[in-house]
MIGU-150512 format. One record per residue (C-alpha): x, y, z. Coordinates in nm, 2 decimals, always signed. Layout:
N
     xx     yy     zz
      X      Y      Z
...
***
This chain:
455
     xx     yy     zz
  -1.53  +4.14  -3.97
  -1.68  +3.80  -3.80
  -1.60  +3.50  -4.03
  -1.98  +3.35  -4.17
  -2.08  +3.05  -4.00
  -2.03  +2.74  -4.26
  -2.34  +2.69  -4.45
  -2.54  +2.38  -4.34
  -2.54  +2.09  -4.53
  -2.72  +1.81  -4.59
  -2.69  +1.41  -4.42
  -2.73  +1.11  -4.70
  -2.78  +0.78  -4.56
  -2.79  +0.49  -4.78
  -3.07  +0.24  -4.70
  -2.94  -0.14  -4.86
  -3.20  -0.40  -4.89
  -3.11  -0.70  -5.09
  -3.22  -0.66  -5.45
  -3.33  -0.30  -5.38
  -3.63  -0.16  -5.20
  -3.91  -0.23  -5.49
  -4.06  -0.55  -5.39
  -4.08  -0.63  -5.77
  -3.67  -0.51  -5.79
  -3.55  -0.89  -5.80
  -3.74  -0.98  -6.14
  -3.57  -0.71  -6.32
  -3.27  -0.78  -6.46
  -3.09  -0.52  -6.35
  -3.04  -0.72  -6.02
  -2.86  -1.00  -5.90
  -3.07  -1.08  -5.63
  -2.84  -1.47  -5.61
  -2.59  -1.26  -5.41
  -2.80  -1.15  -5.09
  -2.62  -1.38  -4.87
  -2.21  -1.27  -5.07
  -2.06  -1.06  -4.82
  -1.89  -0.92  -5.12
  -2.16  -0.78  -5.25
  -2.25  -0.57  -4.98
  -1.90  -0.46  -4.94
  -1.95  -0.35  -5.31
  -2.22  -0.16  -5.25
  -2.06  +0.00  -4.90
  -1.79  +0.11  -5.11
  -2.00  +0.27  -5.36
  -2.18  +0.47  -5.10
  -1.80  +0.55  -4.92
  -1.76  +0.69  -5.27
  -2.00  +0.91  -5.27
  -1.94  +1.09  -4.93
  -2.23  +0.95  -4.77
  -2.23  +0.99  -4.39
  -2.37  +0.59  -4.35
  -2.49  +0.30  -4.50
  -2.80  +0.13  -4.29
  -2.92  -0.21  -4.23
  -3.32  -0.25  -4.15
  -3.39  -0.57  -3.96
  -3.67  -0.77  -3.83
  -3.66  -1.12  -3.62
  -3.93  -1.31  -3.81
  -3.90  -1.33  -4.23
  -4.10  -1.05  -4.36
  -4.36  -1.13  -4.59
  -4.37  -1.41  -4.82
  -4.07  -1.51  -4.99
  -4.20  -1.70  -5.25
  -4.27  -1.37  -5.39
  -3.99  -1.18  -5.31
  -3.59  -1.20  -5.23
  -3.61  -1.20  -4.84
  -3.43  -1.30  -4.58
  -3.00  -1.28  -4.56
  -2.75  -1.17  -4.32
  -2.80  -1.08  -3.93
  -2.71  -0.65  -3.97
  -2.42  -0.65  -3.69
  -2.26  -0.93  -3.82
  -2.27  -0.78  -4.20
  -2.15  -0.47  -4.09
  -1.81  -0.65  -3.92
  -1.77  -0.76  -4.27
  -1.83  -0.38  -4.41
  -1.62  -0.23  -4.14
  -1.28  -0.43  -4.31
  -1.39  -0.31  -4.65
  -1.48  +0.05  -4.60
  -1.30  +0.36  -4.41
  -1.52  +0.64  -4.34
  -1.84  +0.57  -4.39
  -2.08  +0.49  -4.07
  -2.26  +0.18  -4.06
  -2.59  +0.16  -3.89
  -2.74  -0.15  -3.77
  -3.11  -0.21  -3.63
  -3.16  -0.36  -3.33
  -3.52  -0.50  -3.12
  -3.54  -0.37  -2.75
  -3.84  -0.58  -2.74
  -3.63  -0.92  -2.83
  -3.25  -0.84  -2.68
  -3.11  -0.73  -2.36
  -2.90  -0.43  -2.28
  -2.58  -0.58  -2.19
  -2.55  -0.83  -2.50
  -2.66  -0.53  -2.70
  -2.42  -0.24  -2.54
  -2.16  -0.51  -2.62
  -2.20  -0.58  -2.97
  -2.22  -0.26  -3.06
  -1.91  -0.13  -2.85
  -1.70  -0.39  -3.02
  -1.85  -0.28  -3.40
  -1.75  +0.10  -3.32
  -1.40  -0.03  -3.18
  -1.38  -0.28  -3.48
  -1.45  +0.01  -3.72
  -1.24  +0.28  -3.57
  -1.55  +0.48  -3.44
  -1.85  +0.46  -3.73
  -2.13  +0.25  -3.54
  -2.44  +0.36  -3.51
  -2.78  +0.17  -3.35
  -3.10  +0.25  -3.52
  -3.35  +0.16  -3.22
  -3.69  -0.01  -3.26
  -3.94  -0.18  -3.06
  -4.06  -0.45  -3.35
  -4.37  -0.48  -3.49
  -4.50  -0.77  -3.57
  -4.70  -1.13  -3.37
  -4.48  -1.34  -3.60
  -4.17  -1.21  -3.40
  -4.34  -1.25  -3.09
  -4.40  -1.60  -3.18
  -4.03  -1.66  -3.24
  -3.92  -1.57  -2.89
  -4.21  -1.77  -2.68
  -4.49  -1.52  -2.67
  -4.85  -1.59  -2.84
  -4.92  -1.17  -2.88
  -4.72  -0.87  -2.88
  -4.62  -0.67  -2.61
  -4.86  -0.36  -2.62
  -4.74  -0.08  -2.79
  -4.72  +0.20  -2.51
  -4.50  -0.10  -2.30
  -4.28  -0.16  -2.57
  -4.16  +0.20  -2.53
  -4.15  +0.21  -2.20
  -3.92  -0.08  -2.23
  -3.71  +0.06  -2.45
  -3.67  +0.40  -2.29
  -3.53  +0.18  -2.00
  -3.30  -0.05  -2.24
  -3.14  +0.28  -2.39
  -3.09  +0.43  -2.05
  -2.90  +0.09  -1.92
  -2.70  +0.04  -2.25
  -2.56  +0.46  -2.20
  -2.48  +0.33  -1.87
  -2.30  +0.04  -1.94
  -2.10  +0.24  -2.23
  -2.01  +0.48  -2.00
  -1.92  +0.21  -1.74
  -1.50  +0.29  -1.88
  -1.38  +0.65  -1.83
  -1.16  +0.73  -2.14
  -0.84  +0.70  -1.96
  -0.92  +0.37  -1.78
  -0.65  +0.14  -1.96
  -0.34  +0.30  -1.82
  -0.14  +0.02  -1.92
  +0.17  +0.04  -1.67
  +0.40  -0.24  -1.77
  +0.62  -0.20  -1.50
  +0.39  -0.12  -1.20
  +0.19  -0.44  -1.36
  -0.13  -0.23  -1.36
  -0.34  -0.27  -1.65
  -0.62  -0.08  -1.63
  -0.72  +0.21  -1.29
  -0.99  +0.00  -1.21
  -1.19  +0.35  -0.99
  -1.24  +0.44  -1.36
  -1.42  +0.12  -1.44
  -1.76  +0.12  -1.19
  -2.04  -0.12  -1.22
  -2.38  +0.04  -1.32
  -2.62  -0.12  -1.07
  -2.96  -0.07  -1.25
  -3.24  -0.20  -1.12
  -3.57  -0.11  -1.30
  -3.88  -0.19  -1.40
  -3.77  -0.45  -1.71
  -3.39  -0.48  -1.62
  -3.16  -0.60  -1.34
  -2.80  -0.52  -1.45
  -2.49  -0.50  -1.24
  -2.24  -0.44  -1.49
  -1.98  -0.29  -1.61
  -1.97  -0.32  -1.95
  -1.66  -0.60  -2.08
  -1.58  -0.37  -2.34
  -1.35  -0.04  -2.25
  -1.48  +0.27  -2.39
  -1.51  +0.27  -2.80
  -1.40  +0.54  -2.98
  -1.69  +0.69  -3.05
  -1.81  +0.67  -2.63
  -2.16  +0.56  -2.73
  -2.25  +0.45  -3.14
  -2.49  +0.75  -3.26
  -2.85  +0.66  -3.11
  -3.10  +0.64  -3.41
  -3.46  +0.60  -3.41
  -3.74  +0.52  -3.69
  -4.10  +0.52  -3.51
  -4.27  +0.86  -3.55
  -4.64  +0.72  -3.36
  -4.68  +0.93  -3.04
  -4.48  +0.66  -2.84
  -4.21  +0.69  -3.10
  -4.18  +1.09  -3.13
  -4.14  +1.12  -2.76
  -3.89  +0.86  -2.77
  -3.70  +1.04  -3.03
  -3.71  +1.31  -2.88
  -3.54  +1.23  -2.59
  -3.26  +0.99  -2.70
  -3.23  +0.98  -3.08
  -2.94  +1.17  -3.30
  -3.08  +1.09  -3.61
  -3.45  +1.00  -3.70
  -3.52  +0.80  -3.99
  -3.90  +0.90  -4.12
  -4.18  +0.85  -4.36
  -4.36  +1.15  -4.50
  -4.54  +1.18  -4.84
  -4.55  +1.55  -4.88
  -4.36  +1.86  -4.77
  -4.62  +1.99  -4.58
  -4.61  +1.67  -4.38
  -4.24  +1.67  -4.33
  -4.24  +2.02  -4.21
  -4.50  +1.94  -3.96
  -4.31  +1.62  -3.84
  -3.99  +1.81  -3.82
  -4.10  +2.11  -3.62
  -4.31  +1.94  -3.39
  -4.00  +1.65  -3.28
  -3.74  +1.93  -3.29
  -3.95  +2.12  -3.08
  -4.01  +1.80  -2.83
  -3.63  +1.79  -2.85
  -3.65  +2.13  -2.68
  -3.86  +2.04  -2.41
  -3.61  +1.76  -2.32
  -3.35  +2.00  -2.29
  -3.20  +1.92  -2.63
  -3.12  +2.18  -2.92
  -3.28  +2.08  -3.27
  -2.97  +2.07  -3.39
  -2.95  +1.74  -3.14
  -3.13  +1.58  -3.37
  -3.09  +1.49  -3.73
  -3.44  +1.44  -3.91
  -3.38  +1.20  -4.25
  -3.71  +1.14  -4.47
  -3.66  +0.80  -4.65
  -3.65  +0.87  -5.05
  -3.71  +0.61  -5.30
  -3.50  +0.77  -5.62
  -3.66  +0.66  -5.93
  -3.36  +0.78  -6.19
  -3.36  +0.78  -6.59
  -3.15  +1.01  -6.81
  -3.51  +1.20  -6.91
  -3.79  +1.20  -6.70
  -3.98  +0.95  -6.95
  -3.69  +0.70  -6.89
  -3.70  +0.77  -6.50
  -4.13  +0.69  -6.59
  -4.09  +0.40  -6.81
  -3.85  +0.20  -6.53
  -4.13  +0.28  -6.28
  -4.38  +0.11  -6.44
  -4.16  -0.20  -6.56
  -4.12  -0.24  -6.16
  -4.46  -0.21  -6.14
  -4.60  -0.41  -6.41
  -4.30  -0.73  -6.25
  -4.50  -0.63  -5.88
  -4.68  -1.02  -5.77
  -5.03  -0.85  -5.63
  -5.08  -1.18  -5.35
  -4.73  -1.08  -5.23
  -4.84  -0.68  -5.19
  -5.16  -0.78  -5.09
  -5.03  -0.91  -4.79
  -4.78  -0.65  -4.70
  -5.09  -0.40  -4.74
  -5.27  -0.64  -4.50
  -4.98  -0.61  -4.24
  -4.96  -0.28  -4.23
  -5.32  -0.19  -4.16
  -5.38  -0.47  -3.95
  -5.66  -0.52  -4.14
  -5.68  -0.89  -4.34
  -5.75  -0.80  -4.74
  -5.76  -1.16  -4.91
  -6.00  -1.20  -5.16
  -6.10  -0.83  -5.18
  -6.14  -0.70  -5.50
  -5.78  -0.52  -5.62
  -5.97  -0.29  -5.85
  -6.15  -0.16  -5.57
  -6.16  +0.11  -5.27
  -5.99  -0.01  -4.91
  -6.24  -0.13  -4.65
  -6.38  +0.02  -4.33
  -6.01  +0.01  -4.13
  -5.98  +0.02  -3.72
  -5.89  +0.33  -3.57
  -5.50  +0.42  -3.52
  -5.47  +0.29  -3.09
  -5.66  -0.01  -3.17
  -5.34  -0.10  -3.37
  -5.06  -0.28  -3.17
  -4.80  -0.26  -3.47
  -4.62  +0.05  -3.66
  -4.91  +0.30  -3.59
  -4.74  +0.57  -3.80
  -4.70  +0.37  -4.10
  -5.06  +0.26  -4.04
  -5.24  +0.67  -4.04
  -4.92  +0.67  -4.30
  -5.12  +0.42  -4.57
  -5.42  +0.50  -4.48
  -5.43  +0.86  -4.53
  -5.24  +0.83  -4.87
  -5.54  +0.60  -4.97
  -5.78  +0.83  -4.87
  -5.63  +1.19  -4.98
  -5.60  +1.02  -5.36
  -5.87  +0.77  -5.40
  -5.69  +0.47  -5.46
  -5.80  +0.12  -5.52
  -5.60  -0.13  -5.38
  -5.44  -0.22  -5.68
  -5.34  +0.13  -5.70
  -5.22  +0.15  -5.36
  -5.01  -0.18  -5.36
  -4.81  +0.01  -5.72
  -4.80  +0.33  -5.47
  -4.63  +0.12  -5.20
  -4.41  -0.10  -5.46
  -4.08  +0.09  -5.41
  -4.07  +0.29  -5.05
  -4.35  +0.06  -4.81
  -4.48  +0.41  -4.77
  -4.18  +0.61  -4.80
  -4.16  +0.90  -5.07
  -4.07  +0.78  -5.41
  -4.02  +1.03  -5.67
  -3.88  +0.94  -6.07
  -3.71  +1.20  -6.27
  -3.36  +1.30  -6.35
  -3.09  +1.33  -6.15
  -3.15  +1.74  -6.14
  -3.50  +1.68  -6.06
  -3.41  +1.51  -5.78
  -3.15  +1.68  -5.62
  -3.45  +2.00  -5.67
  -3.70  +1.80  -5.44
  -3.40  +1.68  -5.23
  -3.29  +2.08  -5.21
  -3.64  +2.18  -5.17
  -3.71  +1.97  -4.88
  -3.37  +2.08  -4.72
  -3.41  +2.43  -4.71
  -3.76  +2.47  -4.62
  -3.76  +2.30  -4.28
  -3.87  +1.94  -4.38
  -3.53  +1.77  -4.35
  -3.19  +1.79  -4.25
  -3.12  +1.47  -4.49
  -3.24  +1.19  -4.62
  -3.25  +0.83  -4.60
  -3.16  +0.69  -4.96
  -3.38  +0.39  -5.04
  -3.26  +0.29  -5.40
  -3.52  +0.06  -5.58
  -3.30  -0.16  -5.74
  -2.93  -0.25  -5.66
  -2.63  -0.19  -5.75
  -2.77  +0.06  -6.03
  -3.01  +0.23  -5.84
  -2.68  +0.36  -5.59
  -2.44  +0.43  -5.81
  -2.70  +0.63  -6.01
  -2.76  +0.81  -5.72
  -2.39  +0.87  -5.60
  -2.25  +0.98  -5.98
  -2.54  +1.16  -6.08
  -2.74  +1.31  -5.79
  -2.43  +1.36  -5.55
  -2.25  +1.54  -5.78
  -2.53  +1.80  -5.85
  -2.58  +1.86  -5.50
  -2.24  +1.92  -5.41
  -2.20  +2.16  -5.71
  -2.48  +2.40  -5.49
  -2.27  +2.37  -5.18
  -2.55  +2.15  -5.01
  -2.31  +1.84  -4.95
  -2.01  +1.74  -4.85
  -1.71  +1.72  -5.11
  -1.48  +1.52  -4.86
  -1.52  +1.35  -4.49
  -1.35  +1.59  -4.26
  -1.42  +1.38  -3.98
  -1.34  +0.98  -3.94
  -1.62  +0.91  -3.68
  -1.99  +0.87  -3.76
  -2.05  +1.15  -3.53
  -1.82  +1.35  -3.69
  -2.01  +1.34  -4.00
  -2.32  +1.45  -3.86
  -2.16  +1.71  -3.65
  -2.26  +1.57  -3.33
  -1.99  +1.54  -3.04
  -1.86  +1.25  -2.81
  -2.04  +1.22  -2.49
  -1.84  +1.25  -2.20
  -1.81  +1.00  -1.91
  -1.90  +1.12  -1.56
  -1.61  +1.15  -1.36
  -1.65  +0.89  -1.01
  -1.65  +1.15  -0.78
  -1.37  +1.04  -0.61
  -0.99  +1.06  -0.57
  -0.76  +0.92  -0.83
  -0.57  +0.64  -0.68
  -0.20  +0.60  -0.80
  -0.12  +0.40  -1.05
  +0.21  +0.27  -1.00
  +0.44  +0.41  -0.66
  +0.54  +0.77  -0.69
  +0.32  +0.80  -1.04
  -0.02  +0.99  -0.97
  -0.30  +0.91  -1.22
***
């Protein structure tokens, strides 16, 4: 009798922002948001996640300071560089860094994060994004934003030349021949020779092939510009969806994108972000809600509001309903968090005050309080019934908030066979099940090496 195919399981990936993702998390004294910029801290927290199985810890980044910080603990360390410093400390676990196309170039980028996956023995990953805001315009000489639509088509040309430029080194390039004095078998190594509509690039790449061949590809915009994109390059999407209905829909409809690319859905790894709100009873889960609530400074949510709906809310009344808002393609920033805010507003009535508390501990993202076996039954339930093949764990308030989640939730999950009870794999594609991309041979004959030695 045919052996079962293994049962599928579940990805975790845990989100670390500062003092946690509530914008209120660095009042509360479970925090310590005076270590933001301690390395050490972060390699605490890394470890914490390693120890709880999860298959990557992720660094969001922007290239302007988001928001207002005299309201809230912003700012801190540039994600590659961090995750150097988590590589040392940590052996598993994948580390996940976000990167503009918008504000970098391909080679710089392809670079950095060839030398992170050979630094880290094969865990990079590159979440992709095209930016969002004027304020990072501003920082790199432009008065506006590039238009939405050209931002992707930028970066669909940016991914393309980075893959080539990774796959610049064949595997077996280095042949390292002491005594014929040959280093490396340079008809292995080829220049790339792009030349598109956004980028000139000769290459190859000055870094051989990583262990990994290419970091795993990983995208968060789900607009249309953004699901297309996914679609065709991303392994793993990071996503914002209120309500399993939504998540269902999202899933099926980029999975089945995926198809149309060529791509099985099993190509691509679909992670809801998850704000775990956990208490020993539900009322304790409840009560530390509203204390991050009630520490919330309304002029600093006010403004994030404002930001993403492009729509300016000083001085409106907090008690009362959102204003007439322009239409989803008249905005040039994150048009799925946009319909995202608005729609929440809408379907439940809320005043603004109510919808800055909403927005307090995901920025949109699902946040759900309970106990740990409550949440691993909406985790479980979102699993198995199409809306997700994992989730992107945004604790609202840190350290506690992970190691919470990682001794209490893990442990539940893993007791109904939906996670992981050790890494069988040392790569970051490993532990989402996805395989190394080969190189393209040259096309041409293998020149010996060293006399009477073929290649």
């Amino acid at each position: 009798m045919p052996a079962s195919p293994p049962r599928r399981q579940l990805h975790l990936n845990a989100f670390l922002m500062n003092a946690g993702h509530h914008d209120a998390a660095w009042r509360h004294p479970l925090t310590t948001p005076e270590r933001i910029t301690d390395p050490t801290y972060f390699q605490e927290l890394a470890r914490t996640a390693e120890r709880g199985l999860v298959d990557s810890v992720f660094l969001a980044d922007g290239l302007a300071l988001w928001g207002n910080a005299r309201y809230n603990a912003l700012g801190g360390f540039e994600p590659l560089t961090l995750l150097s410093a988590l590589a040392t400390a940590t052996e598993r676990i994948g580390l996940i860094a976000t990167v503009s196309t918008t504000f970098n170039e391909p080679f710089t980028t392809a670079r950095a994060f060839a030398s992170l996956d050979h630094l880290s023995g094969g865990r990079a990953g590159w979440n992709i994004v095209t930016s969002g805001s004027v304020d990072e315009a501003r920082n790199f000489g432009r008065d506006e934003h590039l238009e939405h639509s050209l931002r992707y088509e930028r970066a669909r040309e940016f991914v393309e030349v980075a893959v080539k430029l990774w796959d610049s080194w064949e595997d077996d390039a280095i042949v390292l021949d002491r005594e014929g004095g040959v280093y490396a078998d340079t008809d292995r190594i080829r220049p790339v020779d792009h030349r598109g509509t956004h980028f000139r690039v000769r290459g190859p790449l000055n870094v051989p092939r990583s262990p990994q061949g290419r970091p795993l590809l990983v995208q968060a915009g789900s607009s249309e510009d953004g699901r297309e994109f996914a679609a065709r390059h991303a392994e793993a999407v990071f996503t914002a969806q209120q309500t399993l209905s939504d998540a269902q829909a999202f899933s099926k409809d980029l999975k089945s994108r995926a198809a149309r690319h060529g791509r099985s859905g099993d190509d691509v790894k679909v992670l809801p972000g998850i704000c775990p709100v956990i208490g020993s009873t539900e009322a304790e889960a409840r009560a530390l809600e509203q204390e991050l609530t009630v520490l919330q400074v309304p002029e600093y949510g006010l403004a994030q509001l404002s930001g993403m709906l492009g729509t300016d809310l000083t001085g409106l009344p907090l008690d009362g309903p959102l204003p007439e808002l322009p239409d989803e393609r008249d905005i040039n920033g994150n048009r799925s968090r946009f319909t995202l805010v608005a729609d929440l507003a809408r379907r439940d009535g809320l005043t603004l005050r109510e919808l800055i508390a909403r927005l307090g501990g995901g920025r949109g993202h699902w946040v759900v309080a309970g106990t740990a076996e409550q949440i691993a039954d909406r985790l479980e339930e979102w699993f198995t019934q199409g809306a997700a093949d994992g989730f992107n764990v945004m604790p609202p308030h840190l350290p506690g908030g992970l190691d919470h989640f990682v001794d209490q939730v893990v442990p539940i999950l893993q007791a109904r066979g939906l996670f992981r009870t050790e890494y069988t794999g040392r790569t970051l594609r490993d532990h989402y099940g996805l395989p190394r991309p080969a190189v393209p041979r040259a096309g041409r004959p293998r020149q010996p090496v060293a006399a009477g030695e073929p290649a």
